[in-house]
C-alpha positions as CSV (number, residue, x, y, z in Angstrom):
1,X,-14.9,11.5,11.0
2,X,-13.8,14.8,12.4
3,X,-13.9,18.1,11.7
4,X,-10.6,19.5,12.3
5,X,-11.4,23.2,11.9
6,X,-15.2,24.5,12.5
7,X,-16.7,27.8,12.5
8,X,-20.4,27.2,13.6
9,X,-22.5,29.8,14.0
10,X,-25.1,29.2,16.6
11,X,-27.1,30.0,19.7
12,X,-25.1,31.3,21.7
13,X,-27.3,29.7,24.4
14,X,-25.6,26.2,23.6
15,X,-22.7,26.4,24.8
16,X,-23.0,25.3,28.2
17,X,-22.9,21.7,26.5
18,X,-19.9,22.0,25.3
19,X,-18.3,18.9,23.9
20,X,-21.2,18.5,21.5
21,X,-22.0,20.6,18.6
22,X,-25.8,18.6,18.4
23,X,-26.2,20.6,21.9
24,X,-24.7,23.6,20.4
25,X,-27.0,23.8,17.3
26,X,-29.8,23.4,19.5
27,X,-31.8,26.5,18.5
28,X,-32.4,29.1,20.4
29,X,-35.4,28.4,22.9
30,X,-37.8,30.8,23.8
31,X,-36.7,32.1,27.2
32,X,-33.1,32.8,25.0
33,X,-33.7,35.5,22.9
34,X,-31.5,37.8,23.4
35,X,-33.0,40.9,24.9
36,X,-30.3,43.3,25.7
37,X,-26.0,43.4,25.1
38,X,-24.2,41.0,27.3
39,X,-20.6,38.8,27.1
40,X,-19.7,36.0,28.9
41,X,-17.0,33.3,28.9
42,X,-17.5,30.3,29.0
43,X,-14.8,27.4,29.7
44,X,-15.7,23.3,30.0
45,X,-13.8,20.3,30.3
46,X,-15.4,17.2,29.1
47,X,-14.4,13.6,29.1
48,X,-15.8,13.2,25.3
49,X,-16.3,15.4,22.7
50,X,-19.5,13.7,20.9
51,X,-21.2,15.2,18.0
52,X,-24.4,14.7,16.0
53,X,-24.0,11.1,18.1
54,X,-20.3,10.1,17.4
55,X,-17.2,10.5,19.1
56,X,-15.1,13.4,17.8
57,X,-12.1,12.6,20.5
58,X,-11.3,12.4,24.0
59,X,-10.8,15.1,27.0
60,X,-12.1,17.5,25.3
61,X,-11.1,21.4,26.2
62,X,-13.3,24.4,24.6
63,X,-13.0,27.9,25.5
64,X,-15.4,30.2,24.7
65,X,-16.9,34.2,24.6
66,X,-20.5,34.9,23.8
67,X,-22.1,38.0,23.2
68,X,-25.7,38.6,22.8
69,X,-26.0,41.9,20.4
70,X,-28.4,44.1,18.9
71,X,-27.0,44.1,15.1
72,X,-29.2,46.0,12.8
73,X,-32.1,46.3,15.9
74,X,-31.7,42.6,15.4
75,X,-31.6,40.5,18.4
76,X,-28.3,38.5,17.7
77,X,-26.4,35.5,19.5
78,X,-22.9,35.4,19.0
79,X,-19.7,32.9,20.2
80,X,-16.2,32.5,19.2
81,X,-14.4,29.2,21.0
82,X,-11.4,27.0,20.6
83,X,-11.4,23.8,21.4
84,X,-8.7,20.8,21.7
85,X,-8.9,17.1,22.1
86,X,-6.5,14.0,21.6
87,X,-7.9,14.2,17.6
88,X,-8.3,17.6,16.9
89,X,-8.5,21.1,17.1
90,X,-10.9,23.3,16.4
91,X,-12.1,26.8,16.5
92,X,-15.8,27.9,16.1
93,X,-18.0,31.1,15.2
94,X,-21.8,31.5,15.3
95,X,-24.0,33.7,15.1
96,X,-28.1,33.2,15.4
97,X,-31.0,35.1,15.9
98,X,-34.5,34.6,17.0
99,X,-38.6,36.7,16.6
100,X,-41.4,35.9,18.6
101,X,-44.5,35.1,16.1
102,X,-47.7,33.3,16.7
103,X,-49.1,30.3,14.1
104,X,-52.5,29.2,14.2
105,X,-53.6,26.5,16.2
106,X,-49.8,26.4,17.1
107,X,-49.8,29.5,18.9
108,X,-46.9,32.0,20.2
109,X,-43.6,30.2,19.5
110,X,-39.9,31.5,18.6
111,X,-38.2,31.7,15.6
112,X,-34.8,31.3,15.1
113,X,-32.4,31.1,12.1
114,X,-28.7,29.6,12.8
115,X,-26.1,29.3,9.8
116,X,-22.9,26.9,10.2
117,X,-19.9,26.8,8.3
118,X,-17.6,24.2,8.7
119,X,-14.0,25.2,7.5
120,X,-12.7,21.6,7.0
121,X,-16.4,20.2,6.2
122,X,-17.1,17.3,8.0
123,X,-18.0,13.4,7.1
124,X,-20.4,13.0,10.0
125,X,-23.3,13.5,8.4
126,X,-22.8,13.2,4.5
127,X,-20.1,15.9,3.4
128,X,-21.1,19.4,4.4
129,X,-19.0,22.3,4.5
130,X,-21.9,25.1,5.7
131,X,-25.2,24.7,6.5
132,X,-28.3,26.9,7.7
133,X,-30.6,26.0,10.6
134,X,-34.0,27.0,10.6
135,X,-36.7,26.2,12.6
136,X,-39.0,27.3,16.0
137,X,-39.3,26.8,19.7
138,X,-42.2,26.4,21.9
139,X,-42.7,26.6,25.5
140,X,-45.3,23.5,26.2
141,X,-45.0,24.0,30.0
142,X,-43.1,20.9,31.1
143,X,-40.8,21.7,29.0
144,X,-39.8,24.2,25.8
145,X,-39.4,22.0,22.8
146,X,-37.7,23.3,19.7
147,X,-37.6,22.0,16.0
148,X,-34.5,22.5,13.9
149,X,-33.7,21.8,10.4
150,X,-30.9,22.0,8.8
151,X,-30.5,22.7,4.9
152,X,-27.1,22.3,3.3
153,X,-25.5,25.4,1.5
154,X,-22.2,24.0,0.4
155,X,-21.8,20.4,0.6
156,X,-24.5,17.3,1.5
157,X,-25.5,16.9,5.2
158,X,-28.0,13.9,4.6
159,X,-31.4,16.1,5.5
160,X,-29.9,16.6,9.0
161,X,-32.2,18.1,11.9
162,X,-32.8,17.7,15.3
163,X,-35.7,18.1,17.7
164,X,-34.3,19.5,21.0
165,X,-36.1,20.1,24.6
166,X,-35.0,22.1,27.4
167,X,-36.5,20.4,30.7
168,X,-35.4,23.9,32.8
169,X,-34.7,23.0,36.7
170,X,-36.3,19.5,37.2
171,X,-34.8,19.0,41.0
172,X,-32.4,21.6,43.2
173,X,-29.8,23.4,40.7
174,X,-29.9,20.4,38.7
175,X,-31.1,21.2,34.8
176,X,-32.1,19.0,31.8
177,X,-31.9,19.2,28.0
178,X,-32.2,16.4,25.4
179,X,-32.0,16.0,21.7
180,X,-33.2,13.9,19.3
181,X,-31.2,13.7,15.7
182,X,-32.7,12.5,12.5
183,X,-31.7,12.6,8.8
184,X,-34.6,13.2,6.1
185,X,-32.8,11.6,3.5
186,X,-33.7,8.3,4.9
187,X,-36.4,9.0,7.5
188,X,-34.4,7.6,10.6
189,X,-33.4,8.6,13.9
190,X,-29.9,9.4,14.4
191,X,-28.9,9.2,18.3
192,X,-30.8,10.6,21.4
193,X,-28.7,12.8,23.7
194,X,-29.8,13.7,27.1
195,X,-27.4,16.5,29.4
196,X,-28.2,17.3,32.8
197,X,-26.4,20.6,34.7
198,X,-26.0,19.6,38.3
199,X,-25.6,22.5,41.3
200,X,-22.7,24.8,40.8
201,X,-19.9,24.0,43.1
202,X,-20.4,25.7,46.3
203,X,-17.8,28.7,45.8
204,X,-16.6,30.8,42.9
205,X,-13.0,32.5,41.7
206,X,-13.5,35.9,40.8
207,X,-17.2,35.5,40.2
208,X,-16.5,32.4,37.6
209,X,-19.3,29.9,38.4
210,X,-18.3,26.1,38.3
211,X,-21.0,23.7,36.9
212,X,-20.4,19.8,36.4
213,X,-22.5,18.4,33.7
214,X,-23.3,14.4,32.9
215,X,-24.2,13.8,29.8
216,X,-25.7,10.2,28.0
217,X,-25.7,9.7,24.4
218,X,-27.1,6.6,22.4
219,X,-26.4,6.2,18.8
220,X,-29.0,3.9,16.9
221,X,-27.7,1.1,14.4
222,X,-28.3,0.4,11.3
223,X,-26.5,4.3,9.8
224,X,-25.2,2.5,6.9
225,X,-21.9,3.7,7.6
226,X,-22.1,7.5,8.4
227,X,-22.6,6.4,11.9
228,X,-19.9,4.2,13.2
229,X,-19.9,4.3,16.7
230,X,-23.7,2.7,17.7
231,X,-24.3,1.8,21.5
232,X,-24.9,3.8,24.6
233,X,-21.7,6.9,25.7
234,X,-21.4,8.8,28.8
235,X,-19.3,11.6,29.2
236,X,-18.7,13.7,32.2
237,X,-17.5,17.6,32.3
238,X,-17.3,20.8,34.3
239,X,-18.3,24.5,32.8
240,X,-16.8,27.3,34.3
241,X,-18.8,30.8,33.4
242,X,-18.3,34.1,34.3
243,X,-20.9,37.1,32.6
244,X,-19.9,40.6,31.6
């Protein structure tokens, strides 16, 4: 079940959770569109690399640039990483973008668009090779809540979406996303994912900020196969980020 080589375009905004591509394909939230042109790196060790709610490999290293572009007056989110763990490499590309719009009754939310192509394709969630995300965020106060669905382009990724929700600070320097995965295909839940960012480390090496991350991940039963690691896994990292 892994993908050896991935290209993923996504919000760029992700990947702070490295070591998870469900956190990655988050989409894009609505305090992250991109307003301006900006790079950063981003580099993170993690102690598991778990996607879509199974275990890719362990101690996990991604590297990372992002760049947050204006291509066409479009506002774009860009990434290009590497990453390497005891059962595979992997090297990623994504690009997404986002508009502000308002729905009735809903209100003022954010659209966003993500495509993912998977080089090798991957057997995690049916057989996909690329995939596009589309969906919207919404900032409900306690939280902003995004909806993603992803519709298969090349391949079969079993009606796979995610419902994601960015928490923002919820104590001193200490952050908190979660996700929730489901497949259409069958109407189920797939795992729940919850990350918190804890305070930076109290110094920085040429303006590179430190940030340990834990992260808990349960994977429901009952995947008929596509999901073969159920029960509770929690992985521990450090992000180190430096902006441009």
């Amino acid at each position: 079940m892994t993908k050896n080589i991935v290209l993923t375009m996504i919000a760029a905004a992700g990947i702070a959770s490295a070591g998870s591509a469900s956190a990655d394909s988050i989409a894009i939230l609505p305090d992250s569109v991109a307003t301006g042109l900006s790079y950063g790196v981003v580099g993170t060790y993690s102690t598991q690399d778990i996607w879509r709610g199974q275990k890719q490999g362990d101690d996990d290293f991604r590297l990372g640039v992002t760049a947050e572009l204006g291509l066409f007056g479009v506002p774009t989110n860009a990434k290009l990483a590497w990453s390497e763990n005891d059962l595979q490499n992997e090297f990623e590309f994504s690009l997404g973008t986002a508009r502000d719009f308002t729905l009735p009754v809903v209100g003022d939310v954010v659209g966003h668009v993500t495509f993912n192509y998977y080089s090798e394709g991957t057997d995690v969630v049916g057989d996909v090779e690329s995939e596009l995300g589309v969906g919207f965020g919404k900032d409900l106060g306690l939280a902003s809540v995004s909806l993603t669905q992803f519709i298969a382009v090349e391949g079969d990724n079993s009606g796979y979406g995610e419902i994601g929700a960015n928490f923002g600070e919820v104590y001193e320097g200490i952050s908190l996303t979660g996700t929730l995965g489901y497949v259409l295909d069958d109407f189920k839940a797939t795992h729940v994912e919850l990350t918190a960012d804890l305070p930076n480390l109290p110094f920085e090496v040429l303006d590179t900020a430190f940030t340990p991350f834990l992260k808990g991940v349960y994977t429901f039963d009952g995947r008929e196969g596509i999901w073969a690691n159920d029960g509770a896994e929690f992985i521990g990292g450090i992000s180190l980020s430096r902006s441009f």
